[in-house]
DOVEXTI-998532 format. One record per residue (C-alpha): x, y, z; residue in one letter. Coordinates in steps of 0.5 Angstrom, whole numbers, padded with zeros to 4 digits, always signed. Layout:
residues N
XYZa ...
//
This chain:
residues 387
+0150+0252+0123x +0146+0257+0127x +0141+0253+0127x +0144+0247+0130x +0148+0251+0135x +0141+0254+0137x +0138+0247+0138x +0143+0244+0143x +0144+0252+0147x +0136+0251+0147x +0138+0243+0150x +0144+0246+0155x +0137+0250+0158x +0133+0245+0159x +0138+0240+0164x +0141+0246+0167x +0133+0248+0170x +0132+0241+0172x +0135+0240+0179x +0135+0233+0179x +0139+0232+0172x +0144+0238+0176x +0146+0233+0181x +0146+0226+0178x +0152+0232+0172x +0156+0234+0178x +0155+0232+0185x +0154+0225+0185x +0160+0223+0181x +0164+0226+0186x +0160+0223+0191x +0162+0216+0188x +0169+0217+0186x +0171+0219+0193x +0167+0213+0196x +0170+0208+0192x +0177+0212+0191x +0177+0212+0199x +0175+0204+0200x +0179+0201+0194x +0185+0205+0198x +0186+0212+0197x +0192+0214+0192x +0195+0210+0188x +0203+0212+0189x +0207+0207+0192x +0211+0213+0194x +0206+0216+0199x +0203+0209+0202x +0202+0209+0209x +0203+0203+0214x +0200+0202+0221x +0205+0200+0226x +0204+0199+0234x +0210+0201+0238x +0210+0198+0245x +0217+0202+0248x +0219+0198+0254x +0225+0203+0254x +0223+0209+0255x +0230+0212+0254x +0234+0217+0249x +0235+0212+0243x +0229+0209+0243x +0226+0216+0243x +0230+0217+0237x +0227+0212+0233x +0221+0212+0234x +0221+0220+0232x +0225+0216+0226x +0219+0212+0224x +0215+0217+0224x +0218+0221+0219x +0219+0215+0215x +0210+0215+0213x +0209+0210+0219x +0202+0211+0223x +0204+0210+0230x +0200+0207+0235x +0203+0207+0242x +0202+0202+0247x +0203+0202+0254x +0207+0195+0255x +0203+0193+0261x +0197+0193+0256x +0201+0190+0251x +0197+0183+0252x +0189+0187+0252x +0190+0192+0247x +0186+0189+0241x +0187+0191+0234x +0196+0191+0233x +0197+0188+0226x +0204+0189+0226x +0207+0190+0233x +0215+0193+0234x +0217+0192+0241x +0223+0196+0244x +0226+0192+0250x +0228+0195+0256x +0235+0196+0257x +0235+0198+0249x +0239+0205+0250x +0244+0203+0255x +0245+0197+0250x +0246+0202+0245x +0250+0207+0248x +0255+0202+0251x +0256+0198+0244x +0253+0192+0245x +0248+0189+0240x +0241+0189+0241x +0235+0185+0237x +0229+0189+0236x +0222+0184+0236x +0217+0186+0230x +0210+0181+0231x +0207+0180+0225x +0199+0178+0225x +0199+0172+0221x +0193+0175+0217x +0197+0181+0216x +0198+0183+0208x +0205+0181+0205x +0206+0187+0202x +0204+0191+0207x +0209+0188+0212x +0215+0189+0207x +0214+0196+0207x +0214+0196+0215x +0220+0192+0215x +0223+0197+0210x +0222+0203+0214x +0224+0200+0221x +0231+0199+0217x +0231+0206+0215x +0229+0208+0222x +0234+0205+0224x +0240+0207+0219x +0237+0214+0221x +0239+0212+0229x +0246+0210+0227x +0247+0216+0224x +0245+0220+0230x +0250+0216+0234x +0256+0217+0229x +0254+0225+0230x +0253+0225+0237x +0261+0221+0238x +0264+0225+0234x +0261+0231+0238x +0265+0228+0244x +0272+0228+0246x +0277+0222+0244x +0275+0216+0249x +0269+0220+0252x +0263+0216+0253x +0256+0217+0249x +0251+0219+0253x +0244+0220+0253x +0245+0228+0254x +0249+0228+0247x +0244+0225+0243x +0239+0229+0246x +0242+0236+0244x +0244+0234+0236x +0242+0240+0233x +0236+0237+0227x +0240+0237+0220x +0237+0238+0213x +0237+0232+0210x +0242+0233+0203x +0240+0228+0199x +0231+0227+0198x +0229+0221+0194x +0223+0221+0191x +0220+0215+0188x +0214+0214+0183x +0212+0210+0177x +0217+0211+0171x +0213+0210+0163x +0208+0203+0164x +0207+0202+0171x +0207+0194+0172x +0201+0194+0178x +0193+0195+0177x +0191+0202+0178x +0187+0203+0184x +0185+0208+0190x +0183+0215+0186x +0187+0212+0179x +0182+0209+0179x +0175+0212+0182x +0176+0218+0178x +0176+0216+0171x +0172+0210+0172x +0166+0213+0174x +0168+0220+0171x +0167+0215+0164x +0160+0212+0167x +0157+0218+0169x +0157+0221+0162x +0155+0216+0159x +0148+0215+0164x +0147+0222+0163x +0147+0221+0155x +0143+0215+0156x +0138+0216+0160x +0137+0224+0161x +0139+0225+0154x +0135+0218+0150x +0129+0220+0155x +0128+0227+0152x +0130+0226+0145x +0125+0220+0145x +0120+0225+0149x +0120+0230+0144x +0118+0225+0138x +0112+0222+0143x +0111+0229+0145x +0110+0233+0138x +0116+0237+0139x +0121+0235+0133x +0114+0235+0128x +0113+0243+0130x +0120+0243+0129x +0121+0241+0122x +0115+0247+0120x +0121+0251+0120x +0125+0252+0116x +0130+0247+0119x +0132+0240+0115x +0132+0233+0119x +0140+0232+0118x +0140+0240+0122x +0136+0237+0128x +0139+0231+0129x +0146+0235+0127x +0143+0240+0134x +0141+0234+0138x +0148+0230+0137x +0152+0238+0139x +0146+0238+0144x +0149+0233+0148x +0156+0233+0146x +0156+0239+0150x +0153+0238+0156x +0157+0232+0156x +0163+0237+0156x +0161+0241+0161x +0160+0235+0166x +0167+0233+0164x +0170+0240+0165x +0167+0241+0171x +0169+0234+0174x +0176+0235+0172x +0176+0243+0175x +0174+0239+0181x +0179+0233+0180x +0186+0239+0179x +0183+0243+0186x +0183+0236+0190x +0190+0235+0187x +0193+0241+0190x +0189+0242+0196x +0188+0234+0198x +0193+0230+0193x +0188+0226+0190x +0192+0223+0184x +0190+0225+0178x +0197+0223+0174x +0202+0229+0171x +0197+0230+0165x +0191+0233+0167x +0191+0237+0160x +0191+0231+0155x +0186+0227+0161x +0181+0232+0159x +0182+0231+0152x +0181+0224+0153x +0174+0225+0156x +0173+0230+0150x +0174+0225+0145x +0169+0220+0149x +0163+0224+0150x +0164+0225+0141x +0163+0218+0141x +0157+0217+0147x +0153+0223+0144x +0150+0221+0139x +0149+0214+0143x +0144+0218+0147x +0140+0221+0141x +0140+0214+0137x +0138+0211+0144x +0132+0216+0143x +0130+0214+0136x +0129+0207+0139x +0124+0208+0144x +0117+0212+0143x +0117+0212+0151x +0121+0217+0155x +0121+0212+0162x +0122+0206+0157x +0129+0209+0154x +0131+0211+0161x +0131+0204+0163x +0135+0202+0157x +0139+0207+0158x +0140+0205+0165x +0142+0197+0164x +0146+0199+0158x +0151+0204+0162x +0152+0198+0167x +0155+0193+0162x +0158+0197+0159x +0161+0200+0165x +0163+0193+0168x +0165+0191+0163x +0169+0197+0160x +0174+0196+0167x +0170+0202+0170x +0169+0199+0177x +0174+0196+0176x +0181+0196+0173x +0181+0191+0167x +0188+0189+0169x +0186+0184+0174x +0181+0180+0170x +0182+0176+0165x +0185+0176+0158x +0179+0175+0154x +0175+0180+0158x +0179+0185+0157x +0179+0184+0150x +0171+0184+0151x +0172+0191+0153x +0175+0194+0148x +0168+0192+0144x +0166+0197+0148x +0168+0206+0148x +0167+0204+0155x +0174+0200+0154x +0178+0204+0150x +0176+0210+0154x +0179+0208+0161x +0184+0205+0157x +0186+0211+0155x +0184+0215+0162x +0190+0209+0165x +0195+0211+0161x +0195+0218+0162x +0194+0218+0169x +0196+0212+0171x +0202+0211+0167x +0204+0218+0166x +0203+0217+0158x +0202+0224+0154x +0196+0224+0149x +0203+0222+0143x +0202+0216+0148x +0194+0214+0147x +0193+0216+0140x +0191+0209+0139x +0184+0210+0143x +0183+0216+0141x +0183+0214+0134x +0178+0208+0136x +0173+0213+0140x +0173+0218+0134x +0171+0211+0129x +0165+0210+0135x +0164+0217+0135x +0163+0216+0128x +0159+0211+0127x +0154+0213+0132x +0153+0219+0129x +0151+0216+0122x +0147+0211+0126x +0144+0216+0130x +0142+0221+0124x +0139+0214+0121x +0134+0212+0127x +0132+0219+0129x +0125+0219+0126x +0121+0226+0127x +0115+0223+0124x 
//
């Protein structure tokens, strides 16, 4: 044990004084979740969306005001244009127009109809929400209005003077919405960006640093010198898998180190369960490690191995749902995936983060990670030739 424990500390050295290797362990997945997390949305509760709303208010006055402090409370982004340039300004996909005269009307009881324009190209989805959160706003106003009446003397008129000195109130009820067991919408945004290309970084690393060195030292006369000592070839092959199972585990530590911070300090989604998403990735490297030491027992040439490793990483991570999420493709390819460890591992990686699974709830990847892991480790130990 001392022996594999000194092989695999010995390989931890050699990638942490490689610079290059550093930045493709850590920066650049980072780097890629946050672009692609930010092109494919962001975060992925629906609680914490945001939608545009350009707001042209040809009132001016004390209700108007009111709603439009209402909506931004409501997670719209406002942009507000002046309306003599209503037909100049570009860019409004969903415009809601205060007419003027808007509180009098109110303050005098009469019913007035607010104008939300819609783009034709505008989401369906996005257009919803807008539409839903006018209605609250507006709820919101009403309510305001009954306050402020009941703050005046029997018969008094409501004035815009009573609306503008209610006292802000705390609200006694919050609600607050997320996804309950299965959620029924394809994972997106960070969901999807983190574990995505946490699950394609480890295995690149595995394939392509980790198969180049091992291939490397076979061409290099490395592993010959080392079976002069009084080492046995399962030791060394036994070094060389814990080698790269602990690299791998560094990689994931610090990238889910890295994914707890943004969380607290950003919001980022990283699910209610970050613990079991860690031993999720823990469990996949098992089963890339020894994937990466079989990868070099194939090729005598280091760039060779590298290169394969390379276009291997790629299919597997298209097709193991890593670019994107597998629900959204069609049932016969996401059966392929599972064929993959890239599969079960992002399969695994939704249910934790995505659908608020705990590990009781994804022993079934892991399970089939553990056979891979298994089987790799045999076939690894098999093809690693010294002489």
């Amino acid at each position: 044990m001392r022996t594999i424990i000194a092989i695999a500390r010995n390989d931890l050295r050699l990638v942490m004084s490689d610079k290059g290797a550093v930045m493709w362990l850590f920066l650049l997945p980072i780097v890629f979740a946050t672009f692609f997390g930010l092109v494919m949305g962001g975060g992925s509760n629906p609680a914490d969306a945001k939608a545009h709303l350009t707001v042209i208010d040809g009132d001016q006055g004390a209700v108007a005001r009111l709603l439009i402090d209402e909506l931004e409370s409501e997670r719209l982004e406002l942009t507000h244009v002046d309306p003599a340039e209503k037909d100049s300004t570009l860019g409004k996909i969903r415009t809601l127009v205060l007419p003027s005269g808007l509180t009098e009307s109110v303050l005098a009881g009469e019913p007035t109809a607010l104008r939300l324009e819609k783009d034709p190209d505008t989401s369906t989805e996005a257009a919803l929400v807008v539409q839903a959160r006018i209605v609250s706003a507006i709820a919101a106003v009403m309510g305001s209005l009954v306050e402020a009446k009941e703050g005046l003397d029997p018969g008094a008129p409501l004035t815009p003077e009573a609306l503008t000195s209610l006292e802000p109130t705390e609200d006694l009820v919050v609600i607050e919405s997320r996804f309950a067991g299965e959620a029924t919408i394809a994972p997106g945004g960070f969901a999807q960006s983190i574990p995505g290309n946490t699950v394609m970084f480890v295995m690149l690393i595995a394939l392509t640093y980790g198969a180049a060195t091992i291939s490397g030292e076979r061409s290099g006369g490395q592993l010959r010198r080392l079976v002069t000592t009084p080492v046995s070839k399962g030791e060394i092959a036994a070094g060389k898998i814990v080698g790269r199972l602990v690299i791998a585990s560094l990689q994931i530590s610090v990238l889910m180190a890295v994914g707890i911070i943004a969380n607290r300090t950003l919001g980022i989604t990283i699910g209610d369960h970050p613990f079991a998403t860690w031993i999720v990735l823990l469990v996949y490297a098992l089963a890339v490690a020894p994937l990466g030491v079989a990868f070099g027992s194939w090729f005598t040439e280091p760039d060779r191995a590298s290169s394969i490793g390379v276009i291997a990483t790629m299919v597997m991570a298209a097709f193991g749902g890593c670019w994107w999420p597998l629900e959204i493709v069609s049932e016969p390819l996401q059966r392929l995936a599972l064929v993959f460890p890239t599969g079960w591992a992002m399969r695994a990686l939704h249910g934790t983060i995505s659908f608020g699974l705990g590990l009781q709830g994804v022993l079934v990847p892991l399970a089939v990670l553990l056979g891979f892991a298994l089987v790799f480790s045999v076939v690894a130990a098999k093809s690693l030739r010294i002489d």
